[in-house]
KEVEX-834930 format. One record per atom (N, C-alpha, C): residue number from 0; residue in one letter; atom name; y, x, z. Coordinates in steps of 0.2 Angstrom, whole numbers, always signed. Layout:
REM residues N
 resi resn name     v     u     w
  NUM    a   CA     Y     X     Z
...
***
This chain:
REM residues 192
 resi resn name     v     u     w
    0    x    N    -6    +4    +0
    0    x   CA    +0    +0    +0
    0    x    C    +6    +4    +0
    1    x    N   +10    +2    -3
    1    x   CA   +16    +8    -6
    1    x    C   +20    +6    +2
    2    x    N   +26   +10    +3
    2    x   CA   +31    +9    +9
    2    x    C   +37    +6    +4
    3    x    N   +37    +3   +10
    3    x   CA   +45    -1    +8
    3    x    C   +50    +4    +7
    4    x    N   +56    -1    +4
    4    x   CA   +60    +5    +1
    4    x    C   +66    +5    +7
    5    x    N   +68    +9    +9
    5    x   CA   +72   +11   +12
    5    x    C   +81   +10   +10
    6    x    N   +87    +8   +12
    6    x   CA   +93    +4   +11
    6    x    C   +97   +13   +11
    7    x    N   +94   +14   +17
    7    x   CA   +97   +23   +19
    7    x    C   +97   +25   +14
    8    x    N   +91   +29   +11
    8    x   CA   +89   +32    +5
    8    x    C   +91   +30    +0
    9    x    N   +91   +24    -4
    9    x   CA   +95   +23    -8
    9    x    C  +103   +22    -8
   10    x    N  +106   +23    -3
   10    x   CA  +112   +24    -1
   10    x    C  +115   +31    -2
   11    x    N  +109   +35    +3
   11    x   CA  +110   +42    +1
   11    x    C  +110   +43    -6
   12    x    N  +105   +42    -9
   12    x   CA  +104   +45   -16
   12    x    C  +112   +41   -21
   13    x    N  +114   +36   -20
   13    x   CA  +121   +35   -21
   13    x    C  +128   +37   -22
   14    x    N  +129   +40   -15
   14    x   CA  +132   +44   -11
   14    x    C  +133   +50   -14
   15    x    N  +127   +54   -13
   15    x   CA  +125   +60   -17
   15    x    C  +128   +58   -22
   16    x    N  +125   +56   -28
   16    x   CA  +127   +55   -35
   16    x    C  +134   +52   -37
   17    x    N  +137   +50   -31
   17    x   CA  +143   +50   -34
   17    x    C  +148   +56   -33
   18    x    N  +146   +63   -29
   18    x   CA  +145   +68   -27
   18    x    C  +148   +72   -31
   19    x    N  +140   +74   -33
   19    x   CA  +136   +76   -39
   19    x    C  +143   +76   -47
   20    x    N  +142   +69   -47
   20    x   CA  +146   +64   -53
   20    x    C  +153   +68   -53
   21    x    N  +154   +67   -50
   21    x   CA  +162   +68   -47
   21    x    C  +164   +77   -48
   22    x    N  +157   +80   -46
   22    x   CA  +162   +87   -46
   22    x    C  +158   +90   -55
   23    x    N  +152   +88   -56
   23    x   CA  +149   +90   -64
   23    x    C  +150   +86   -68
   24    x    N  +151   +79   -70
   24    x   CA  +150   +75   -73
   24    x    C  +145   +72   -75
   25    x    N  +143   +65   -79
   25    x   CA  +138   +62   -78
   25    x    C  +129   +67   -83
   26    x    N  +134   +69   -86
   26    x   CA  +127   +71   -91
   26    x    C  +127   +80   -88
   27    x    N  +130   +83   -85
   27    x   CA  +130   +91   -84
   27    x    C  +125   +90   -77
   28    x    N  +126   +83   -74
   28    x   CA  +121   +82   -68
   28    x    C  +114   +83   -66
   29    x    N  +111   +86   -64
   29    x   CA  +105   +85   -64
   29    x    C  +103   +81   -58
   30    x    N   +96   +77   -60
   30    x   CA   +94   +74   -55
   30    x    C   +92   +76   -49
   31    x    N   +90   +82   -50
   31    x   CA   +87   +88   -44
   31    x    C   +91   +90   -37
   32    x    N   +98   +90   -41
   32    x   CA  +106   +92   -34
   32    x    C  +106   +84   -32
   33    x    N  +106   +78   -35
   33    x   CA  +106   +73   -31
   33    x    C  +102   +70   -27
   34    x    N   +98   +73   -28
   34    x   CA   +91   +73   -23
   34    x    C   +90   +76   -17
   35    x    N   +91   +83   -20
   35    x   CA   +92   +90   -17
   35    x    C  +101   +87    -9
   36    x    N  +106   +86   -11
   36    x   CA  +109   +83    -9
   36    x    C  +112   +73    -5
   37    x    N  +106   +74    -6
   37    x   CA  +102   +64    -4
   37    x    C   +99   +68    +2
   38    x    N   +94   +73    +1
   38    x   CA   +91   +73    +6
   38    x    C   +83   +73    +5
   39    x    N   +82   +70    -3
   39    x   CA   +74   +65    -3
   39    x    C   +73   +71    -8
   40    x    N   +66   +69    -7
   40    x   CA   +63   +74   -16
   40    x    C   +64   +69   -20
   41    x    N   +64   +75   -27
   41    x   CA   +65   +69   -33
   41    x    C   +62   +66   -34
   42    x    N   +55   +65   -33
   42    x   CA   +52   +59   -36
   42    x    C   +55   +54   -31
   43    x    N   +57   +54   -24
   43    x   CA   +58   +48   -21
   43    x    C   +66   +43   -26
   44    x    N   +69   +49   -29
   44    x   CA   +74   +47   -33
   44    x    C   +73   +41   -39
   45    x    N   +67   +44   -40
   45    x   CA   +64   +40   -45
   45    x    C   +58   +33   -43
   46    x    N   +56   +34   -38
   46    x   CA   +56   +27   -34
   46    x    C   +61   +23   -33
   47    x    N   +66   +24   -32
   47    x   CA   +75   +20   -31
   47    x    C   +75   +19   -40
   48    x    N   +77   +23   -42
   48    x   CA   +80   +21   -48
   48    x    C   +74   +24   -53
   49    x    N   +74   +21   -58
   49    x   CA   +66   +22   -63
   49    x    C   +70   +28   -67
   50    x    N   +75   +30   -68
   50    x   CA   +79   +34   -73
   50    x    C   +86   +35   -72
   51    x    N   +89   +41   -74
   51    x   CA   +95   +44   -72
   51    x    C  +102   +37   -75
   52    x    N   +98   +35   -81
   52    x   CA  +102   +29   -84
   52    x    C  +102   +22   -76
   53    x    N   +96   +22   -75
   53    x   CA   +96   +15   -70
   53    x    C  +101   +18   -63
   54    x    N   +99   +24   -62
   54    x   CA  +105   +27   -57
   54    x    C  +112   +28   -57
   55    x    N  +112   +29   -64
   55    x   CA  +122   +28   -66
   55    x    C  +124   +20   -68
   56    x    N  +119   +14   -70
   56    x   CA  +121    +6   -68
   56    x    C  +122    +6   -61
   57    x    N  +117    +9   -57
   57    x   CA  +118    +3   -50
   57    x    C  +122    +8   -48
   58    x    N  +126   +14   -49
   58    x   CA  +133   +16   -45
   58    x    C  +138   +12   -48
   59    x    N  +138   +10   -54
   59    x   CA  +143    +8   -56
   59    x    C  +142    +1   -54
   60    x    N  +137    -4   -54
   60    x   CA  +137    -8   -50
   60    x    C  +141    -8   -43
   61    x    N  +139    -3   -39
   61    x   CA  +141    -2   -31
   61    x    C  +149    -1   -30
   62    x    N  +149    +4   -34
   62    x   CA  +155    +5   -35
   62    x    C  +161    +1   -38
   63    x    N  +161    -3   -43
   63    x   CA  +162   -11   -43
   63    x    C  +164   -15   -40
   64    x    N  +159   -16   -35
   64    x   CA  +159   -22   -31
   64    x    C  +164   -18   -24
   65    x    N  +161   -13   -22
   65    x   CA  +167    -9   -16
   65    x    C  +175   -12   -19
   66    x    N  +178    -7   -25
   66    x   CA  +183    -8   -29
   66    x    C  +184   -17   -28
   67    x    N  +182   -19   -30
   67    x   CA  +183   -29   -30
   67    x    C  +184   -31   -24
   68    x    N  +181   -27   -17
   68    x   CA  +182   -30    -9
   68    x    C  +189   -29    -7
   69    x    N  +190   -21   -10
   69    x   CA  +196   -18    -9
   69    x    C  +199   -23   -11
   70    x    N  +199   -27   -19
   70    x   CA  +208   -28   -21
   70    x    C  +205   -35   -18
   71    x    N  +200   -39   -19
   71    x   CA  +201   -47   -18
   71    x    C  +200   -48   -10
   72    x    N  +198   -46    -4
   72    x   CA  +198   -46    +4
   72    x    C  +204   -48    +4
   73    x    N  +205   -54    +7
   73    x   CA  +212   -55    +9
   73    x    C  +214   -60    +5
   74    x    N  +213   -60    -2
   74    x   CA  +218   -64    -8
   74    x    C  +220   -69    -4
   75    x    N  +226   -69    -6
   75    x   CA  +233   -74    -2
   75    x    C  +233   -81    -8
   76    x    N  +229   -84   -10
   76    x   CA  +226   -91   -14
   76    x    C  +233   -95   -14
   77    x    N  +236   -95    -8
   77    x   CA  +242  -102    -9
   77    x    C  +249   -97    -9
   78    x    N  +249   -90    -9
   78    x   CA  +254   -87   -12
   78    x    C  +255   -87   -20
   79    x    N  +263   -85   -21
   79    x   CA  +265   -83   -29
   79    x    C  +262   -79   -32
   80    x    N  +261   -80   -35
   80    x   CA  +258   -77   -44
   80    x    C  +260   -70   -41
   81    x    N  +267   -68   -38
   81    x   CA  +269   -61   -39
   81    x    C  +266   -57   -32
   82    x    N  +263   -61   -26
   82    x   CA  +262   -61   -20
   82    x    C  +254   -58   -19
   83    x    N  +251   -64   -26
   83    x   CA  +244   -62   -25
   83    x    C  +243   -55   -31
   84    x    N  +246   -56   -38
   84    x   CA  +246   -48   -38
   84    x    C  +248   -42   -37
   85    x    N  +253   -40   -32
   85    x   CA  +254   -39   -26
   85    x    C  +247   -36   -23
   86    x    N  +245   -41   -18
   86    x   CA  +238   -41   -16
   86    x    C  +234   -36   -19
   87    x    N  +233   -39   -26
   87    x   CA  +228   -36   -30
   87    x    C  +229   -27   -32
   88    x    N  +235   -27   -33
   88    x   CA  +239   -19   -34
   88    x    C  +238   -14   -27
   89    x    N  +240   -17   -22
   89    x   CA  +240   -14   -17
   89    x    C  +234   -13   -15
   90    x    N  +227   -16   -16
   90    x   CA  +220   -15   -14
   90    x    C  +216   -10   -19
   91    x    N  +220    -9   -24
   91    x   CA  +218    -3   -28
   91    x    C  +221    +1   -27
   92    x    N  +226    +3   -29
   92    x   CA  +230    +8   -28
   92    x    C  +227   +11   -20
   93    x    N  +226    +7   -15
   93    x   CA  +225   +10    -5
   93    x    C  +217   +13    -9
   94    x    N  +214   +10   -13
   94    x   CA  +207   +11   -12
   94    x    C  +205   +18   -17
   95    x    N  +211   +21   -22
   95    x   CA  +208   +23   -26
   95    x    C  +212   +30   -20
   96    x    N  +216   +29   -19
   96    x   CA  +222   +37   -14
   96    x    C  +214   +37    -9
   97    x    N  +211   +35    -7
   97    x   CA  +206   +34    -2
   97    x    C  +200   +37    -6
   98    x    N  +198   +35   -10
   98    x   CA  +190   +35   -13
   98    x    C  +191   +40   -21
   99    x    N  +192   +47   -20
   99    x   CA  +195   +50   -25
   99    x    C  +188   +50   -29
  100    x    N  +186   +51   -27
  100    x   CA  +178   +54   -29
  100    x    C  +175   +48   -34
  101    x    N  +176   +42   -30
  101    x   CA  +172   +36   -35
  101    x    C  +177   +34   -41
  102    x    N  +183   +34   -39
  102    x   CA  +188   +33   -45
  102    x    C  +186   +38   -50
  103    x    N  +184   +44   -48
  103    x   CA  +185   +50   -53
  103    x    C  +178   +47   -57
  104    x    N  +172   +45   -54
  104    x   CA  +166   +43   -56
  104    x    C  +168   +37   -61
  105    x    N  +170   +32   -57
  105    x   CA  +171   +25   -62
  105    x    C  +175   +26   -68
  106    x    N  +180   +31   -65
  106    x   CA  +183   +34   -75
  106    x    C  +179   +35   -79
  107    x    N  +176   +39   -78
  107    x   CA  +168   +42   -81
  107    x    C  +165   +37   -83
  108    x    N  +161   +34   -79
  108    x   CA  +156   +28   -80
  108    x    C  +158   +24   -86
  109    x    N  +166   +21   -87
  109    x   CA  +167   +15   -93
  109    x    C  +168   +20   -98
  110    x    N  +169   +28   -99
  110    x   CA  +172   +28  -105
  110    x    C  +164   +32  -107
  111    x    N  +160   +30  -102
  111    x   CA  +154   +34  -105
  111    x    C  +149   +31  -111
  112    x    N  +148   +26  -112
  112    x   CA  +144   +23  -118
  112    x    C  +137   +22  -114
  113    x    N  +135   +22  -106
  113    x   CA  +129   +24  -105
  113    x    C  +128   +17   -98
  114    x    N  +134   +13  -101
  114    x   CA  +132    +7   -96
  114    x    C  +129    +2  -101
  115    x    N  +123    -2   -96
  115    x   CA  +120    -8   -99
  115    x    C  +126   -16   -99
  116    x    N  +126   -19  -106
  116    x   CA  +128   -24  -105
  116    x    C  +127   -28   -98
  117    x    N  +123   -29   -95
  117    x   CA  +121   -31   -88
  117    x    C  +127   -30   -82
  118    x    N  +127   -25   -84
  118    x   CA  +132   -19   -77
  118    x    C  +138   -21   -78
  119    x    N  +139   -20   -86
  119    x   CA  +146   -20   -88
  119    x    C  +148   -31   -85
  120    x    N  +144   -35   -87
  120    x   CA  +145   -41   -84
  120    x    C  +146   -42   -78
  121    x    N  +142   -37   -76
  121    x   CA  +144   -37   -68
  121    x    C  +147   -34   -64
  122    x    N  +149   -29   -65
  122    x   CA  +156   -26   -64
  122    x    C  +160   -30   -65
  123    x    N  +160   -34   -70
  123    x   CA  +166   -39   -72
  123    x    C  +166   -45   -69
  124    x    N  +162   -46   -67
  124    x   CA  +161   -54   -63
  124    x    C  +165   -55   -56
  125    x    N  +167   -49   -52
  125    x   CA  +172   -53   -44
  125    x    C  +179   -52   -47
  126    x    N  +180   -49   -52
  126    x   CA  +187   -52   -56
  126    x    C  +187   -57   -58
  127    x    N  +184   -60   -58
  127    x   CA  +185   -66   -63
  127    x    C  +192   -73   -61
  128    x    N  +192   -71   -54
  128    x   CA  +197   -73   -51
  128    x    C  +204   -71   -52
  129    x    N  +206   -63   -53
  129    x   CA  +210   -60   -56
  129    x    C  +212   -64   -61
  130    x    N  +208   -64   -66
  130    x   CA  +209   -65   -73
  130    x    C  +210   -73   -74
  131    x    N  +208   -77   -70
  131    x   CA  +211   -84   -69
  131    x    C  +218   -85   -68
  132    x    N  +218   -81   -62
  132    x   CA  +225   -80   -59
  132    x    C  +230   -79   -66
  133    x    N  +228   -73   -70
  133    x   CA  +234   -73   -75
  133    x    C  +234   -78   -80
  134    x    N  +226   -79   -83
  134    x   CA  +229   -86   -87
  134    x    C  +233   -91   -83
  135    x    N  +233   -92   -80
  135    x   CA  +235   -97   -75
  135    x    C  +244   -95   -76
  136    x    N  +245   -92   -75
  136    x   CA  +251   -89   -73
  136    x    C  +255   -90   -82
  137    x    N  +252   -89   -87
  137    x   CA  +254   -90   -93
  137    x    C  +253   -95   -94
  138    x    N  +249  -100   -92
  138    x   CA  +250  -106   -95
  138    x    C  +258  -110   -89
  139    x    N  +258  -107   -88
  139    x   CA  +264  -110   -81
  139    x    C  +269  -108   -83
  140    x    N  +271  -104   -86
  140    x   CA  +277   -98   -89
  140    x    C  +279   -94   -83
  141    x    N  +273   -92   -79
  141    x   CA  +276   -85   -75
  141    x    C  +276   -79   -79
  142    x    N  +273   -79   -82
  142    x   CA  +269   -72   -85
  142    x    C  +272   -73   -92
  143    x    N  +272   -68   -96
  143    x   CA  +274   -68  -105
  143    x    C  +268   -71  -107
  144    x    N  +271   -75  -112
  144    x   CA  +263   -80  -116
  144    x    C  +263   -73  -122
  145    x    N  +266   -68  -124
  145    x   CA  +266   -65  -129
  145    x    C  +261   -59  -131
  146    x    N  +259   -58  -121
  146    x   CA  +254   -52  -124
  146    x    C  +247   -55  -119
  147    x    N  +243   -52  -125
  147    x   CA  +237   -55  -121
  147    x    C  +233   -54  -114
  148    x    N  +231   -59  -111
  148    x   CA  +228   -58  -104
  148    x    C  +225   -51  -104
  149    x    N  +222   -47  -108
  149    x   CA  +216   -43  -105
  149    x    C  +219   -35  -106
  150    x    N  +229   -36  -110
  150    x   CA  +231   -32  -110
  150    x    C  +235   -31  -103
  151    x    N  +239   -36   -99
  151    x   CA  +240   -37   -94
  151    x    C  +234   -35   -91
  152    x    N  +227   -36   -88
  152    x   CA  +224   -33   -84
  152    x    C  +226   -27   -86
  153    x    N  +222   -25   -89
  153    x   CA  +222   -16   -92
  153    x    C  +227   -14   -90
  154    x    N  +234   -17   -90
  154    x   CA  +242   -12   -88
  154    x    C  +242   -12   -81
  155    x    N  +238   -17   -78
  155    x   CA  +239   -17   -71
  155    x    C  +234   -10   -70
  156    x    N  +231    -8   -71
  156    x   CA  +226    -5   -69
  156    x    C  +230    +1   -72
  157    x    N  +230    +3   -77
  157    x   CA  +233    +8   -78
  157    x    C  +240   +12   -75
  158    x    N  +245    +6   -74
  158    x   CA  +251    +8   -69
  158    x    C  +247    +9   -61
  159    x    N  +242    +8   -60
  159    x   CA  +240    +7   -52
  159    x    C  +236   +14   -52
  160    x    N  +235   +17   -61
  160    x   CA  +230   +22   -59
  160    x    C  +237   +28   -60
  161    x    N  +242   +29   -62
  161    x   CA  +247   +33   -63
  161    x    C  +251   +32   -56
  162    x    N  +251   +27   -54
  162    x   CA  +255   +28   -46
  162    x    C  +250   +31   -41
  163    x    N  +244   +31   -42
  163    x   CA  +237   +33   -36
  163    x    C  +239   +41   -39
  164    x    N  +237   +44   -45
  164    x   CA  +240   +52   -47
  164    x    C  +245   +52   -44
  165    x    N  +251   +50   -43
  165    x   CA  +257   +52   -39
  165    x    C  +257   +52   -34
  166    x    N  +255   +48   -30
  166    x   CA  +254   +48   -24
  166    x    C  +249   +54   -21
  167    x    N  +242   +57   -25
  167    x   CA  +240   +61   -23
  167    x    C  +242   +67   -23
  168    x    N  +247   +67   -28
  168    x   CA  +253   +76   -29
  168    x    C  +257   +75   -24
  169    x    N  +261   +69   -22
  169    x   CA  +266   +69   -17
  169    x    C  +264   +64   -13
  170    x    N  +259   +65    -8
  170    x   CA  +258   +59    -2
  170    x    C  +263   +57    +3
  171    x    N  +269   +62    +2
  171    x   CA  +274   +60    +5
  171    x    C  +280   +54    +4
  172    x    N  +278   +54    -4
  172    x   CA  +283   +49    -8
  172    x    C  +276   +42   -10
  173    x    N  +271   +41    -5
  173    x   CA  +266   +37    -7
  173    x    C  +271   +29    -8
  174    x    N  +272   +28    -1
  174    x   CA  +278   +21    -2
  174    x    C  +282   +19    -7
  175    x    N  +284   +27   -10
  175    x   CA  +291   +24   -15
  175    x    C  +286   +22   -22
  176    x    N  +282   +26   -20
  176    x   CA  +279   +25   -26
  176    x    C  +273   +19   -30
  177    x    N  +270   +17   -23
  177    x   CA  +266   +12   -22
  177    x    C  +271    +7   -26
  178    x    N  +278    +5   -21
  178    x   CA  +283    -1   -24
  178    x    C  +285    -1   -31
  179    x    N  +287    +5   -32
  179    x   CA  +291    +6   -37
  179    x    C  +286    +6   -42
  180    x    N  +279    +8   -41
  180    x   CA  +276    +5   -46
  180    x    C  +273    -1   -49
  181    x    N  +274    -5   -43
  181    x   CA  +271   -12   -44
  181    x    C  +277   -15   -47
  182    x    N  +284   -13   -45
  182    x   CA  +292   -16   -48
  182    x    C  +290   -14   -55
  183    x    N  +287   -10   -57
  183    x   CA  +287    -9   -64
  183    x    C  +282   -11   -67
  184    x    N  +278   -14   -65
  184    x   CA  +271   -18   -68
  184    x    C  +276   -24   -68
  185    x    N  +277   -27   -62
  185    x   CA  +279   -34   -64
  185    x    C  +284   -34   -68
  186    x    N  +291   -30   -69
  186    x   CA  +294   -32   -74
  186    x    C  +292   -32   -81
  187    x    N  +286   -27   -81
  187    x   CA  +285   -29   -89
  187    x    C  +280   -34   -92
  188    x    N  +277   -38   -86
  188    x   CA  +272   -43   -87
  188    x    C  +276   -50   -85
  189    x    N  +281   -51   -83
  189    x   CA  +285   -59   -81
  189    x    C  +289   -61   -82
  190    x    N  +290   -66   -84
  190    x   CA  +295   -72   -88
  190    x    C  +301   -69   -85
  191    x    N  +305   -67   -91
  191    x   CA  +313   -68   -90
  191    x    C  +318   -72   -88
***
């Protein structure tokens, strides 16, 4: 009878490999320092996950949903369109200046070609509230109707990933920069 699978271990072996990910990249990795670095021998690696591909889905899964507790724990529901993205700015931006390591990985991970449609649905599914939020906000005329919803995500993320870079060079000017960057995502996302 096999042994059940252990939450540690595969935690570890996660941990590790975002590690690993983070200082070699995904394909320079070997499975052996994630192991080696877990803690576990490789084959037990390979009990958790059947292949180095099914190990880079379920971090990017894990990694995902951590990112999605950051920005939606809390969502303010009966606040303004500017109040809950807001919210949503300020729980990526705290969570990426915090978690260098997994932002450096989930950069990697989307632009690597080596996620399963599966992942990539599911990575995307605790946003789906987000993305309501802004159709919503276009059909309302908070938001410009002129550029598309999925642009406005992207520019959120992108302004919140250039203010987290500043922040890291200058952690003294984190505050000016936090604000001052969301003062610039919203002006160029709402209704004049």
């Amino acid at each position: 009878m096999a042994r059940p699978k252990s939450d540690d271990k595969r935690n570890a072996i996660l941990e590790a490999a975002t590690r690993v990910f983070a200082e070699r990249g995904l394909t320079a990795a070997p499975t052996s320092e994630i192991s080696r670095q877990a803690g576990v021998a490789e084959g037990t690696l390979f009990t958790y996950f059947k292949t180095k591909d099914d190990l880079i889905n379920a971090l990017y899964r894990e990694i995902k949903l951590e990112l999605a507790d950051a920005m939606m724990s809390g969502f303010p529901r009966r606040k303004s369109v500017r109040a809950r993205l807001r919210h949503v700015w300020a729980g990526y931006v705290n969570w990426g200046v915090t978690n260098a390591k997994q932002r450096r990985v989930l950069a990697q991970l989307q632009v690597s070609g080596m996620l399963s449609k599966e992942s990539i649905e599911a990575g995307s599914a605790p946003f789906v509230e987000m993305q309501n939020l802004i159709r919503n906000a276009i059909e309302q005329h908070i938001l410009r109707a002129d550029f598309p919803i999925e642009l406005i995500s992207k520019m959120l993320a992108a302004s919140a990933e250039a203010t987290m870079d500043l922040i890291m060079l200058k952690p003294a000017m984190a505050n000016k920069y936090r604000n001052s960057g969301f003062e610039i995502y919203w002006a160029g996302i709402a209704r004049k």
